[in-house]
C-alpha positions as CSV (number, residue, x, y, z in Angstrom):
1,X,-7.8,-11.3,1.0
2,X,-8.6,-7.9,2.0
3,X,-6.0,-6.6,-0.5
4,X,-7.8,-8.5,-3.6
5,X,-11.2,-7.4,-2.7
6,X,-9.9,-3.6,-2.6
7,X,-8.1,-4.7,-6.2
8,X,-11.9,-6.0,-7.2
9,X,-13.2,-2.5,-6.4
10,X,-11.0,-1.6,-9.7
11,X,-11.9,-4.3,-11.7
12,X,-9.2,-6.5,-10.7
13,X,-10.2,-10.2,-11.9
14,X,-8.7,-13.1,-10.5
15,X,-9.1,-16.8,-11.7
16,X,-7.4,-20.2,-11.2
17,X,-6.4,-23.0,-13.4
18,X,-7.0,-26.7,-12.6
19,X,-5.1,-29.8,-12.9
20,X,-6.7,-33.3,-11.6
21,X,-9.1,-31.0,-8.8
22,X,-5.8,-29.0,-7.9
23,X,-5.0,-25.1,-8.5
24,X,-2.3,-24.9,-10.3
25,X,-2.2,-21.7,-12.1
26,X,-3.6,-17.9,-11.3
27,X,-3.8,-14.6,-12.6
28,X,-4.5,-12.1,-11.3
29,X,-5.8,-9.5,-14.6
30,X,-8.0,-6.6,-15.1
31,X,-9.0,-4.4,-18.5
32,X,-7.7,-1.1,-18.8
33,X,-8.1,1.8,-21.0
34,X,-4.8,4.2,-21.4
35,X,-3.9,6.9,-23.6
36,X,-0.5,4.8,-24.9
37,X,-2.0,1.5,-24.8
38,X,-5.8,2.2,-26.2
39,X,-8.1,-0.5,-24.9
40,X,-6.1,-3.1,-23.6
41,X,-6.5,-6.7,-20.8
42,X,-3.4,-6.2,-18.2
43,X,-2.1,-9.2,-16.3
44,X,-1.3,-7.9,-13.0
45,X,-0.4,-11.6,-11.2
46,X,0.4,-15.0,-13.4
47,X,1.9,-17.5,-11.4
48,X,2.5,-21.4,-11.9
49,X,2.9,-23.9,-8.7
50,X,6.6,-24.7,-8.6
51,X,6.2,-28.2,-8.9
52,X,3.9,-27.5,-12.7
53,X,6.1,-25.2,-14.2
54,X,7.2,-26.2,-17.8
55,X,4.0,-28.1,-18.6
56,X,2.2,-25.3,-20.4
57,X,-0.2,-23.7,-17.7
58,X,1.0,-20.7,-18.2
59,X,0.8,-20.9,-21.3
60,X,-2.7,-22.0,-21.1
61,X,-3.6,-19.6,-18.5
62,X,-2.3,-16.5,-21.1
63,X,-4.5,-18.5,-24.3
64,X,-7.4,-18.0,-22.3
65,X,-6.7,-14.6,-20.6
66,X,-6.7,-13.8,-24.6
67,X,-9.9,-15.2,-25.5
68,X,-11.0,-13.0,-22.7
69,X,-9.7,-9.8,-24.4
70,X,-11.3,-10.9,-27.7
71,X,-14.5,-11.2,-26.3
72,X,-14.7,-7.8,-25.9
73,X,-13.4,-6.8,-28.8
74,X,-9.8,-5.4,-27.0
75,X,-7.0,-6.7,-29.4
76,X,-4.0,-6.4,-26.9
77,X,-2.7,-7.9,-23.5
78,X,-0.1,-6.2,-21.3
79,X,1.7,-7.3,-17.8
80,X,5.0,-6.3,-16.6
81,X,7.3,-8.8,-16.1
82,X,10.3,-9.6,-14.1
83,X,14.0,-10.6,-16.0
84,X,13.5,-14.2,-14.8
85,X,10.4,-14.7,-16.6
86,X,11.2,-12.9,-19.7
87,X,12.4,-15.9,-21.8
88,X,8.8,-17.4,-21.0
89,X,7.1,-14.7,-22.2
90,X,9.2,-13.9,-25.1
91,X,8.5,-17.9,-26.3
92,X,4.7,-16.8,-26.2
93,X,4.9,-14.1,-28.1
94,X,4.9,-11.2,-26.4
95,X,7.3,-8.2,-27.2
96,X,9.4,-7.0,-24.8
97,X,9.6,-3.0,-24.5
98,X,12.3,-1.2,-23.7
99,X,10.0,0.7,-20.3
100,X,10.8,-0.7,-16.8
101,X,8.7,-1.0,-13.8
102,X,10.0,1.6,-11.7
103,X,8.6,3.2,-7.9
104,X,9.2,5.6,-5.5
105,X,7.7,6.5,-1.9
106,X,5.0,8.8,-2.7
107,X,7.1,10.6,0.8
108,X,9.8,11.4,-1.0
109,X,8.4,13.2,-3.8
């Protein structure tokens, strides 16, 4: 918890979906401003439980993550995404860039 509250100090949003009284969806999101992206919503964390995959909460979850962004006026949503989820979120729409996730220890540069 104490690493989502440090998140929230940089805007970091995170909100649940709900199935029956059960969580069943969360992301994890927050709105960012870059010189390539312009005004944009970035979903940091989208997860579905195991068990409700395939039944379109993630779907759902990304419908109203862009409602979000269209409230205030932002017109695109980002997240990176790993290989194994890329067929989801091609079916959804989103266009997959040719840019990778990539990391280093800050130690070794």
């Amino acid at each position: 918890m104490q690493q989502v509250r440090a998140q929230q100090a940089d805007g970091y949003r995170l909100i649940g979906g709900f199935a029956d009284g059960r969580l069943v969806a969360l992301a994890g999101f927050r709105f960012g401003l870059t010189l390539s992206r312009g005004a944009h919503l970035f979903v940091d964390d989208l997860v579905t439980a195991p068990a409700e995959q395939g039944k379109g909460f993630g779907t759902a979850m990304l419908q109203h993550l862009a409602g979000l962004a269209r409230k205030k006026d932002v017109t695109q949503v980002w997240l990176d995404s790993r290989d194994t989820a890329r067929t989801f979120y091609e079916k959804v729409g989103f266009k997959v860039h040719t840019s990778m996730p990539c990391c280093i220890d800050a130690e070794r540069l």
